[in-house]
Structure formats: C-alpha cells, structure tokens
C-alpha positions in Angstrom: 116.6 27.0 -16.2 119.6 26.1 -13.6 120.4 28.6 -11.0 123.3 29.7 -9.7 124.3 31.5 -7.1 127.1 33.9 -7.3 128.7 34.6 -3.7 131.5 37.3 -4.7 132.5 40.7 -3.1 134.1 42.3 -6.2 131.2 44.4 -9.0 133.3 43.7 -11.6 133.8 40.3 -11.1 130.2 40.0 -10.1 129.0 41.8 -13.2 131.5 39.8 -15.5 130.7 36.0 -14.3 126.6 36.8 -14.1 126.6 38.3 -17.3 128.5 35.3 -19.0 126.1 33.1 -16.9 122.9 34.6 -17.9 124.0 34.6 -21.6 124.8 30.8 -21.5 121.1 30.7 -20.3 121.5 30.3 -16.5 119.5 32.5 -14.1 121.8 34.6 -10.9 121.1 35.0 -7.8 124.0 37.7 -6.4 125.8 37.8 -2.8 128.0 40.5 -2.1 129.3 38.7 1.3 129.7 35.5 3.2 126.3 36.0 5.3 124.3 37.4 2.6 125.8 34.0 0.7 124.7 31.3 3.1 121.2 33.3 3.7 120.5 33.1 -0.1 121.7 29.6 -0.2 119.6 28.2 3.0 116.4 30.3 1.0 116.9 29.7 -2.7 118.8 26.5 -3.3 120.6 27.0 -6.3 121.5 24.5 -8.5 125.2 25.6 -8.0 127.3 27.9 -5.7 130.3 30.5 -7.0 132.1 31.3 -3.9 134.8 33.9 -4.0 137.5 32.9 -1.3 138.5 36.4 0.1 135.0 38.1 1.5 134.9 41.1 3.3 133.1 39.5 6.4 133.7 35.7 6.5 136.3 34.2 4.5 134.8 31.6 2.2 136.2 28.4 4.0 134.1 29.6 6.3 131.2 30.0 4.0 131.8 26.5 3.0 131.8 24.8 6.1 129.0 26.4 7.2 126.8 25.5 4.1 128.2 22.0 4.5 127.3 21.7 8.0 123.7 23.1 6.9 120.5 21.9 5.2 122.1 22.5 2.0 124.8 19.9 2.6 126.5 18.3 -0.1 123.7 18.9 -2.3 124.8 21.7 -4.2 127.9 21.7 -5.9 130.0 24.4 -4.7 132.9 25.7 -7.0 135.8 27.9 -5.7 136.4 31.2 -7.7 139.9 32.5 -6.5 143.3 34.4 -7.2 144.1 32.1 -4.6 147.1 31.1 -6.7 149.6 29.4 -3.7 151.2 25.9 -4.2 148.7 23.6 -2.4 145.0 25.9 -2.0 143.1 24.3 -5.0 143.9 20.7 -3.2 142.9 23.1 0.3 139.8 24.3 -0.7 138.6 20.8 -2.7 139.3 18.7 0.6 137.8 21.6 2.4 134.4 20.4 0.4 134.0 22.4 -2.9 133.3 20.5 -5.9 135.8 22.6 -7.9 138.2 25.6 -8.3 138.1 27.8 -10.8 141.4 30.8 -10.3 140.9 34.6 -11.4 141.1 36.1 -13.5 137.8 34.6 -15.0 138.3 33.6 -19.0 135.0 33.9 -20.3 135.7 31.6 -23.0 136.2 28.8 -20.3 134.2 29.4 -17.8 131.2 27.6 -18.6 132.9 24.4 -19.2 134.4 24.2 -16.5 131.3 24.6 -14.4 129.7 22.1 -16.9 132.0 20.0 -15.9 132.1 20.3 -12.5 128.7 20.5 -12.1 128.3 17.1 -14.2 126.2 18.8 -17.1 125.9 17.9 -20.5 
C-alpha cells in the first residue's frame, strides 16, 4: 500500500484529500505545519508528499527546500496543493523542486489522476 503524506494546515482540506486518498487505497500520514511536515517526512518516508503552500509556521517553499536539501532528497515526489492561482507560481514552485501542482479547490474526481500521474503510477 503507497503512503502519502499529507502536509496541509486546513481540517477540511485535510479531511477531504485523506479521505479520497484512503478510499483509492492509499494509507495517510497527516501534518498540520511545515515542521511537523519535514519531521514526518525525515521519519516515515512516504511514497509521496502533499504540501499545502501557505502554512501557518513555514511557508512550503520553505518546506521544500528543506526536504530537498535533506536525506529525503529528490526521492519522493513532492506535489504542490495550492489556491496559489497567480500568473507564473505553478512554473515557481515546479522549478523550486516539486514534482507537481495541483490548485484548490481539490476535485475529487481528479485528484487521483493527477497524482498517478505525477507520481508515474499505473
């Protein structure tokens, strides 16, 4: 069973994208902040990372570059989930070193492709 962890500061958006998640057959591991987030990743090593962009203690470009400057590397695919909507921030964040960006609100019906593809699944 892939893991994934879910780095994201809103319940409802946490409860919505590990509920569609864990339906589609994927176990969660939840981070409600930027520390929390780069703890669990460093201790759990996910198969993939959700990062929400605007956290209440580190921003996630932050979160990014400090997982990409850690153990976990490039290793993990790690896909943007934003409302980040401005001319110019999905190119941003996917030089920045995500694998992918996925924009708020979340469509449930799409969700999971677009990780599958991101991720490179079948």
């Amino acid at each position: 069973m892939k893991r994934a962890l879910v780095i994201e500061d809103n319940e409802n958006n946490m409860k919505l994208i590990t509920f569609i998640l864990e339906k589609k057959g994927y176990s969660t591991i939840r981070a409600e902040n930027g520390k929390m987030g780069i703890e669990l990743a460093l201790k759990e090593k996910p198969d993939f990372i959700l990062l929400d962009i605007q956290l209440p203690d580190m921003d996630g470009l932050e979160v990014l570059k400090k997982l990409r400057k850690s153990e976990v590397d490039c290793k993990i695919p790690i896909i943007a989930i934003t409302s980040y909507a401005m001319s110019g921030d999905r190119k941003r964040l996917l030089q920045a070193g995500c694998n992918g960006y996925i924009e708020k609100p979340i469509d449930p019906v799409t969700i999971i492709n677009q990780i599958r593809e991101i991720t490179g699944e079948e």
